[in-house]
N, C-alpha and C positions, 0 to 999 in steps of 0.2 A: 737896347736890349732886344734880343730874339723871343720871343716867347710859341713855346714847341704845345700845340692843346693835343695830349693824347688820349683815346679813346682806351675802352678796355680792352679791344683785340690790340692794340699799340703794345699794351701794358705788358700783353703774351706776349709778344713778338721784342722785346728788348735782350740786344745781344751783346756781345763782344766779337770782335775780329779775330776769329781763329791764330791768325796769322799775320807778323809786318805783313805788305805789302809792299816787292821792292822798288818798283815803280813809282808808286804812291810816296813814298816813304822820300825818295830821290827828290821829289819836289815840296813836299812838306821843310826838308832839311837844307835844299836850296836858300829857300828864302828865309829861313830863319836863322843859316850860320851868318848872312848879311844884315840883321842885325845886331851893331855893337855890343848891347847888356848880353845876348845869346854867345857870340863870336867870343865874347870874354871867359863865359863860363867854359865852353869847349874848347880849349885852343887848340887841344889834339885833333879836331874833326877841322877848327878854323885854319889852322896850317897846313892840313892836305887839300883844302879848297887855294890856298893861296899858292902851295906848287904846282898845280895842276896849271892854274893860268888859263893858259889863252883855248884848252881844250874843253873847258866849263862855260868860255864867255857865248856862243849860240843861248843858251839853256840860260843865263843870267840877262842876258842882254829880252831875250822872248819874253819873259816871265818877271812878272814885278817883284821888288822886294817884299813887299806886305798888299794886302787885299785883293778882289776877288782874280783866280785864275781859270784859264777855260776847263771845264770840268773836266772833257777827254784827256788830260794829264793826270786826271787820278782817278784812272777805270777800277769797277770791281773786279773786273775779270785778268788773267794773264796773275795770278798772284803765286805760282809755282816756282817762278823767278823771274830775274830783270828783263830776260829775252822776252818771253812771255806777257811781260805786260809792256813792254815797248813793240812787239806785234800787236798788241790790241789798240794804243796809240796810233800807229801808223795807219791802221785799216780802218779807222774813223770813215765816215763818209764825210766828206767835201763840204754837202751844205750843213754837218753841222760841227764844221771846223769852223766856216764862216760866220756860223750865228754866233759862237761861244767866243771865239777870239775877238768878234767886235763888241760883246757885253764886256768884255771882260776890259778892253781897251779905253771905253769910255772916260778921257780928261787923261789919258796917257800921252807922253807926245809922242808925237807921228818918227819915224824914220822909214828909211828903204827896208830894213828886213821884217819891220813890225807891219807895216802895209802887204808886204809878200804873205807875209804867215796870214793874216785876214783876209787874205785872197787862197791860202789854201795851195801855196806854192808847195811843189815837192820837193824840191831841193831846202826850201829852209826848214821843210819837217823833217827830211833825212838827216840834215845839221843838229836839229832841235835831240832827235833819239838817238843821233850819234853823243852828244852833249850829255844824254842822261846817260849814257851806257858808262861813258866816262866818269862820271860822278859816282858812280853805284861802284865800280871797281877800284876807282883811285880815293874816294872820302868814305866812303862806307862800310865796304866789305873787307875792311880788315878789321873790323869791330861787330861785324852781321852777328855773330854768334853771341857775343856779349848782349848786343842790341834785341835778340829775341829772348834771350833769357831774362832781359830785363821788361821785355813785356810778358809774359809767361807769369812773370813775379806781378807783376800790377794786376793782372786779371785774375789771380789765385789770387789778391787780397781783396780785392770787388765783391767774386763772388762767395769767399767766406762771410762778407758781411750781407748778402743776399741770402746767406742759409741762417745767417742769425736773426735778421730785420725785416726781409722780405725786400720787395721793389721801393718801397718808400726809403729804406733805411741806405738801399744800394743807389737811389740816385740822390739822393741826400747827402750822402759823404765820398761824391765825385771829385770834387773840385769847389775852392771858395765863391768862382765865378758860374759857378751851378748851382739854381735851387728849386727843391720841387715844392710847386705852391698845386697841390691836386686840382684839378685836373692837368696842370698846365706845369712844362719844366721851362725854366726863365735862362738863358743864357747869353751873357754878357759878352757876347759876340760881336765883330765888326758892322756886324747889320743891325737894324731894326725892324722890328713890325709881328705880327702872327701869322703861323702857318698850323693848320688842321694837317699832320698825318695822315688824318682817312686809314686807320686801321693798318696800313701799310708798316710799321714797327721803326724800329733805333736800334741802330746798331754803334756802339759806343769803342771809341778807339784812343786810348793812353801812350800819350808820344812825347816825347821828350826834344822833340819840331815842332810843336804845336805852337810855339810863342809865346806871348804874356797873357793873350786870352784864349778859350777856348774857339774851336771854328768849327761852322755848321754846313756843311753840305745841302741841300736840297736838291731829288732830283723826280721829276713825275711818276707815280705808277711805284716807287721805291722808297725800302727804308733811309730814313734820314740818318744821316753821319754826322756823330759829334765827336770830336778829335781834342782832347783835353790833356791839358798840362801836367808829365810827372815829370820824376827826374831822371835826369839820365846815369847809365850805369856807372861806376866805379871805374877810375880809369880815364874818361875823357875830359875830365875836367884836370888835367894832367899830373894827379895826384898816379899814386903805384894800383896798379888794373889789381883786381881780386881772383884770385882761384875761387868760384863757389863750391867749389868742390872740397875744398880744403880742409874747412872746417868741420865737415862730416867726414869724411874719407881719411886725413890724412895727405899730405902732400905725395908721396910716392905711391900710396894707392889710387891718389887723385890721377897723379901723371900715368899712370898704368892706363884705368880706364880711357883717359883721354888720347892715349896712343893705340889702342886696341876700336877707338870706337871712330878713326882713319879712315880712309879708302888705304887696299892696300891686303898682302899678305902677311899675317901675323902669326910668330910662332912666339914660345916661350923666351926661347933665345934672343930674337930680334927684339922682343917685347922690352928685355931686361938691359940691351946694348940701349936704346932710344932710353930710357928711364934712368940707366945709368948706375943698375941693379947687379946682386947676381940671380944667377939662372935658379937658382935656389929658392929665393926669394922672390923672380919673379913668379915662381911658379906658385907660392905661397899665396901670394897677392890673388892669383886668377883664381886661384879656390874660391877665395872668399868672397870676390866676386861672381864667379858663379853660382856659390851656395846663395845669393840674395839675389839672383835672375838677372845679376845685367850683365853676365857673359854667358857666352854657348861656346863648349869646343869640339873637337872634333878631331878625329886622327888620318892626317895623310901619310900614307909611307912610315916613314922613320920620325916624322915631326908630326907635332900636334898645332891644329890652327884656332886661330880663338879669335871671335868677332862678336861686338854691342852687340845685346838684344835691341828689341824696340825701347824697351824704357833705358837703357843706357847708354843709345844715341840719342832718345831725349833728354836726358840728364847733363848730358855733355853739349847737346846743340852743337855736336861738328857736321 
């Protein structure tokens, strides 16, 4: 058991992760679709790791199935997208590929490319982020949207029960393998021992990668990361994926929004041919979606163009 002793600046300082992280996200989900009880639950995410093959095995072959991995595989930084945080991987400095890769290594057996990475070869770290780029587009990103919506949903229920209980009551009903014994949060994590915070705060991250326990980050001068067990969305467990939209909206109002809130030029017309509408109706639809803010339109020439607000590209997460 990890035992986390937080201060009272700690206490302020407890966050959630804005955002997946796609980087991050890429090796959290690496090693835990190669766990069997995991791989069974997702077969939808387990069968695109098994097509993929031999353009994943860099990234499985470098990085162990379970326990600890070198931290610079899941930076805070670069979290805009997978480019982004696989530039922040790449630009590591050398000695501290080398530190992290040989902690990380310890009782692993030895091969030629696991020796080169520990050496901070460049070729097997251009391999290693070509392997993640791979992963993130071929097992991931045909679910990204789903997948943030589903953490979106995890931290709107956190923090409702933070506006109802305060800190105690929000890290009290994290996870079974979480508990807060004040001063101190106890987590039933791969490790053991105490680590003092130092004021420096928690930032708390619900993953559906996460494994059968929760995992703790530690990194100096930084908040700690604890990455704890939810479920994953609807759908990848190869059950029929949900419209969240659906059930508030309406299925053809849902499909409207979610075709308007595209990259792309959108007029009433084109809105109604993708939806499968008429022009009549769609034009209906866009009302009432702009009477409740989550469209804006606007008149070009002879057509009218209609695109998400902010809240209804976040509603839709396309």
């Amino acid at each position: 058991m990890l035992r986390l002793w937080l201060e009272y600046a700690d206490l302020t300082r407890v966050r959630f992760t804005d955002r997946l992280h796609p980087a991050s996200t890429v090796l959290l989900a690496s090693q835990a679709l190669r766990r069997p009880p995991l791989a069974a639950a997702l077969p939808v995410l387990a069968r695109r790791v098994a097509e993929s093959g031999a353009a994943l095995r860099p990234l499985h072959h470098l990085i162990a199935a379970q326990g600890p991995a070198p931290d610079f595989v899941t930076p805070w930084d670069g979290v805009a997208s997978i480019e982004d945080g696989l530039a922040v991987i790449r630009s590591t400095p050398v000695r501290k590929v080398r530190a992290q890769v040989s902690a990380a290594y310890t009782g692993a057996p030895a091969s030629t490319a696991r020796r080169r990475f520990a050496d901070a070869d460049s070729g097997v770290l251009d391999a290693l982020v070509t392997a993640m780029r791979a992963y993130f587009h071929q097992v991931l990103e045909p679910d990204w949207a789903a997948l943030t919506r589903n953490h979106r949903q995890a931290v709107g229920e956190a923090a409702a029960r933070f506006a109802r209980a305060g800190a105690e009551g929000l890290l009290s009903g994290l996870h079974p393998g979480i508990r807060w014994r004040s001063p101190v949060l106890e987590v039933d994590s791969w490790r053991d021992g105490d680590v003092r915070l130092g004021g420096n705060g928690l930032f708390l991250l619900p993953s559906p990668f996460a494994g059968p326990r929760p995992r703790v980050l530690i990194r100096a001068d930084q908040p700690a990361l604890v990455v704890y067990p939810v479920e994953a969305p609807a759908g990848l467990d190869g059950g029929p994926a949900a419209d969240p939209l659906a059930g508030l909206f309406g299925r053809t109002r849902s499909a409207v929004l979610t075709q308007v809130a595209r990259p792309g030029r959108h007029t009433t017309s084109s809105i109604a041919r993708h939806a499968g509408i008429s022009v009549s109706s769609s034009s209906e639809h866009l009302s009432a979606l702009r009477a409740a803010g989550l469209v804006s339109s606007r008149r070009d020439g002879g057509a009218i163009l209609h695109r998400a607000t902010a809240l209804g590209q976040s509603l839709t997460s396309s």
